[in-house]
C-alpha positions in Angstrom: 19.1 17.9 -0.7 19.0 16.1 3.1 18.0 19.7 4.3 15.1 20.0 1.8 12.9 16.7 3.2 9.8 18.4 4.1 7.0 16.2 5.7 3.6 16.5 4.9 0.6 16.0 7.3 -1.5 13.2 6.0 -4.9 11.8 6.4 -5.2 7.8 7.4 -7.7 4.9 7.2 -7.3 1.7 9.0 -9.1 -1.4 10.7 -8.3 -2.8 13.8 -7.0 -6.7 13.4 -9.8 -7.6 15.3 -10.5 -10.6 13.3 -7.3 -11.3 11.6 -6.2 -14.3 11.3 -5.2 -16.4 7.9 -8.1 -18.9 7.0 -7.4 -18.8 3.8 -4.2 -18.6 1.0 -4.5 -16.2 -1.8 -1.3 -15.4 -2.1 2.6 -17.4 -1.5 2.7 -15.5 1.8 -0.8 -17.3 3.7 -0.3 -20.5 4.7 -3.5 -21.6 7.2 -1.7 -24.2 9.4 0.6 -21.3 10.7 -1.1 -19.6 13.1 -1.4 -15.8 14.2 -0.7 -14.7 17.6 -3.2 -12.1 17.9 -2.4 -10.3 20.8 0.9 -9.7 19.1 -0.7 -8.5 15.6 -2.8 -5.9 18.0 0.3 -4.6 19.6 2.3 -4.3 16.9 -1.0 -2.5 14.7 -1.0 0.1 17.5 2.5 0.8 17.5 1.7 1.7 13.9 -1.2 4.0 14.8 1.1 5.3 17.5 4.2 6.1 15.2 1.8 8.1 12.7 0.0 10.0 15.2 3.2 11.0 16.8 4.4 12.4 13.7 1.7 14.4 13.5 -0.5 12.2 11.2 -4.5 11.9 11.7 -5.7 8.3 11.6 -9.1 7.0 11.5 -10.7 3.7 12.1 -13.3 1.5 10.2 -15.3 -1.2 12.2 -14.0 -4.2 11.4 -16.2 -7.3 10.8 -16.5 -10.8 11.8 -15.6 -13.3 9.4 -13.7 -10.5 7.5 -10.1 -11.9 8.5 -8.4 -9.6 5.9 -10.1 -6.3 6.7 -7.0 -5.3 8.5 -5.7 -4.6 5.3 -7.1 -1.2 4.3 -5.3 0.0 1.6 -7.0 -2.9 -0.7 -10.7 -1.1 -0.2 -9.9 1.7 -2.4 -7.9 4.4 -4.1 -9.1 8.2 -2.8 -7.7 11.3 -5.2 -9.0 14.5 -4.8 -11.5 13.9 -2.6 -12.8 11.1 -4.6 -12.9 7.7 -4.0 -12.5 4.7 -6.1 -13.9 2.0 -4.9 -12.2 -1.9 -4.9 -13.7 -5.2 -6.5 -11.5 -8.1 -5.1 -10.1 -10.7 -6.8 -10.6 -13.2 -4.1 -14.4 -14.0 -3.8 -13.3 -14.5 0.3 -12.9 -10.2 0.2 -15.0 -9.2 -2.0 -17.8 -8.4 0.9 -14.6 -5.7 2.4 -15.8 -3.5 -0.2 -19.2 -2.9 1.7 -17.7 -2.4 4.9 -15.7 0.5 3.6 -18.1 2.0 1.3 -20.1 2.6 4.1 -17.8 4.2 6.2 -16.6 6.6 3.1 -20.3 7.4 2.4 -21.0 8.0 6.4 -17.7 10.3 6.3 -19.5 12.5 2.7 -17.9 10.7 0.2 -18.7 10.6 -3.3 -18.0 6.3 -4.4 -18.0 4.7 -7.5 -16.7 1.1 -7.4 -15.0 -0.4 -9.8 -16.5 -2.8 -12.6 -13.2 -4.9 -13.0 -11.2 -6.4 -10.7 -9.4 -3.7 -8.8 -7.6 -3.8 -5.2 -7.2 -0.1 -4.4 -3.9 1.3 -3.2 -2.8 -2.3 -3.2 -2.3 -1.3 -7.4 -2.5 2.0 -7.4 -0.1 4.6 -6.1 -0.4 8.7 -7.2 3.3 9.1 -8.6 4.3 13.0 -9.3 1.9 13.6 -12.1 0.5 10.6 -13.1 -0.6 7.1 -11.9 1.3 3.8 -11.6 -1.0 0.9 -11.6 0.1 -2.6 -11.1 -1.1 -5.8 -13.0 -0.4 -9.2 -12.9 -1.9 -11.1 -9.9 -5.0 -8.9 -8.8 -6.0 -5.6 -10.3 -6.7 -6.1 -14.2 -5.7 -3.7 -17.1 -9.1 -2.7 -17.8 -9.6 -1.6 -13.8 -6.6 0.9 -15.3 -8.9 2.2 -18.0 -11.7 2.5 -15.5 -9.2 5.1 -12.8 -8.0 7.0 -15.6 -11.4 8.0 -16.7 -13.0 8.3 -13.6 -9.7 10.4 -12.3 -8.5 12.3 -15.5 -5.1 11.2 -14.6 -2.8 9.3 -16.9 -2.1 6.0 -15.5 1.0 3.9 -16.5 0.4 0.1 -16.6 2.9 -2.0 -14.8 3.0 -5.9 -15.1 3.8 -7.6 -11.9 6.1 -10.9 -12.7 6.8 -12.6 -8.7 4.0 -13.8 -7.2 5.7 -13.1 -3.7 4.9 -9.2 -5.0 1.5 -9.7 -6.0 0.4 -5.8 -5.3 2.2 -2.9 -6.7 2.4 -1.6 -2.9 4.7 -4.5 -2.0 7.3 -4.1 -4.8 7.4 -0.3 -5.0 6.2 2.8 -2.8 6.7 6.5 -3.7 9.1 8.6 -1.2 7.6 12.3 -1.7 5.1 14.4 -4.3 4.7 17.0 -6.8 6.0 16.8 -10.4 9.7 15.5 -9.2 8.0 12.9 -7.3 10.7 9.8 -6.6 10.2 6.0 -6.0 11.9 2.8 -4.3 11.1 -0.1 -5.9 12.4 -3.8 -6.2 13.3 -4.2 -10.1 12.7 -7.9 -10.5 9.5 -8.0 -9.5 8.4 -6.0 -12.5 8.5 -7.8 -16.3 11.4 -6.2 -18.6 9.2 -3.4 -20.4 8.1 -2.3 -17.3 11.5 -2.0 -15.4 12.4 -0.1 -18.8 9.4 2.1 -17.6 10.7 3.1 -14.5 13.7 3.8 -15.7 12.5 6.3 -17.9 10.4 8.0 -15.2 12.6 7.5 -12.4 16.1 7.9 -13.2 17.2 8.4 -9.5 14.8 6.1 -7.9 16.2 4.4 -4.7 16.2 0.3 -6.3 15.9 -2.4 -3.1 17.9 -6.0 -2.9 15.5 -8.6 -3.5 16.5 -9.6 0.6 15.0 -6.1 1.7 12.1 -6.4 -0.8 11.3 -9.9 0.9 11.1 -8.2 4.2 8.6 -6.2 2.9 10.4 -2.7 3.0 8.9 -1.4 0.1 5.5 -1.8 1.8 6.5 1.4 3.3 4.3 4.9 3.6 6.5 8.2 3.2 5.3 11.5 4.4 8.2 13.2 2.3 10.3 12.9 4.9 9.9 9.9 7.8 9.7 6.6 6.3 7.6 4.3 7.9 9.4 0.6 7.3 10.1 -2.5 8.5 12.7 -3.0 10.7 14.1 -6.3 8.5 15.2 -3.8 5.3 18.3 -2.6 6.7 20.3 -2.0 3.4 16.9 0.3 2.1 16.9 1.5 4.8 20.2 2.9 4.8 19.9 4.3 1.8 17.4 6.2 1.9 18.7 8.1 5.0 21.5 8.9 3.2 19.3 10.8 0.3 18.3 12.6 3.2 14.9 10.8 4.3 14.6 9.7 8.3 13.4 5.9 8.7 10.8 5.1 11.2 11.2 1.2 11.8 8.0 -0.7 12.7 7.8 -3.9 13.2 4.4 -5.5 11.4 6.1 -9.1 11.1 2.7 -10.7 12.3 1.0 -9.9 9.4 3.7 -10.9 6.9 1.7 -14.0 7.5 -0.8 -13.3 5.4 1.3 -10.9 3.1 0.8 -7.7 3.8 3.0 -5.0 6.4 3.0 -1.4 6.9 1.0 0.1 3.6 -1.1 -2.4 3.1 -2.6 -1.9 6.9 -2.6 2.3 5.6 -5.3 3.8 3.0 -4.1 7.3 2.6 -7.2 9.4 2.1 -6.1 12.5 -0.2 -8.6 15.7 -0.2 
């Protein structure tokens, strides 16, 4: 199996932190009176950009906007399938303008949009899975944003109910490690209610499960390419285990913008053709 890791080339949108900062607290993560250094969020973004483009990964860049703090955070703007693009309606009313920003650049770029009539956070809740869908709920992204994907997508989606507030998205509880029908996941049990673990058991029987230590250090806010694992340096134990199914962990540090709960995916939307 090690042998058989095959990496695929992928497509990336992101934001410069130009802005970032946390001015806000909509989630257990932000707290205002800690500031952000800045110059060390920007390093550490690049080192990002740097680590994808050196394994052979295209990235492109939005314009980020003043007074648009979270912009950073790219994989909330929308879910892209197929070449089509599902636009996000935040939760928080301080994101909601996020959505323009990126619609504009998706349109610029040829994109067909359609934009969500419920609440829906993008790739924050929604991660292709093998042949179907998972979609987080819970915190942000509602049940009937689910409806909304499945129709406008033709794939089956499979609810999920987000119980820890510390793992409001799906994208910080769970991330999926390759593609195709055999597709396999990581993913922190306890931050899902009981069904829904039941539910991942079912449709992941050999699914790498994280320690609620490594989950809190955002490792599963990692982005496979089917082989390298792009993580943070804190999820040791994950870490190790998925190099021994054979995957090679890629270790980048994104601790500044843990701040404001978010790491390595949520700075990544994935733009499938």
């Amino acid at each position: 199996m090690p042998e058989s890791r095959v990496p695929r080339r992928r497509r990336f949108l992101v934001c410069e932190p130009r802005h970032f900062a946390v001015q806000y607290a909509i989630n257990p993560w932000m707290h205002p009176d800690k500031p952000v250094d800045i110059d060390l969020a920007r390093g550490q973004w690049a080192e990002l950009i740097r680590a994808y483009r050196d394994h052979g990964h295209t990235v492109d860049t939005v314009e980020p906007v003043a007074d648009l703090p979270d912009m950073v955070f790219a994989a909330n703007s929308a879910f892209v399938l197929e070449g089509r693009v599902f636009g996000s309606l935040f939760h928080a009313p301080e994101r909601r303008p996020e959505s323009t920003a990126y619609e504009t650049w998706f349109r610029a770029a040829g994109y067909d949009l359609s934009r969500a009539g419920s609440v829906c956070e993008g790739e924050g809740d929604l991660v292709p899975a093998g042949r179907w869908v998972l979609a987080g709920t819970g915190f942000r992204t509602t049940r009937e944003a689910h409806h909304e994907a499945q129709e406008f997508f033709g794939v089956p989606v499979i609810s999920l109910r987000l119980v820890d507030p510390y793992f409001y998205h799906l994208d910080t509880a769970l991330f999926v490690l390759d593609e195709g029908y055999e597709a396999n996941i990581a993913y922190y049990p306890e931050a899902f209610s009981p069904g829904s673990r039941k539910v991942l058991a079912r449709l992941y029987p050999d699914a790498v499960l994280a320690t609620r230590q490594d989950a809190m250090a955002f490792g599963l806010n990692s982005v496979s390419d089917g082989r390298h694992v792009f993580i943070a340096p804190r999820a040791k134990e994950l870490a190790d285990q998925l190099a021994r199914q054979g995957y090679v962990p890629v270790p980048v540090d994104l601790s500044e913008f843990h701040k404001a709960g978010g790491g390595i995916k949520c700075c990544t939307q994935e733009i499938r053709s």
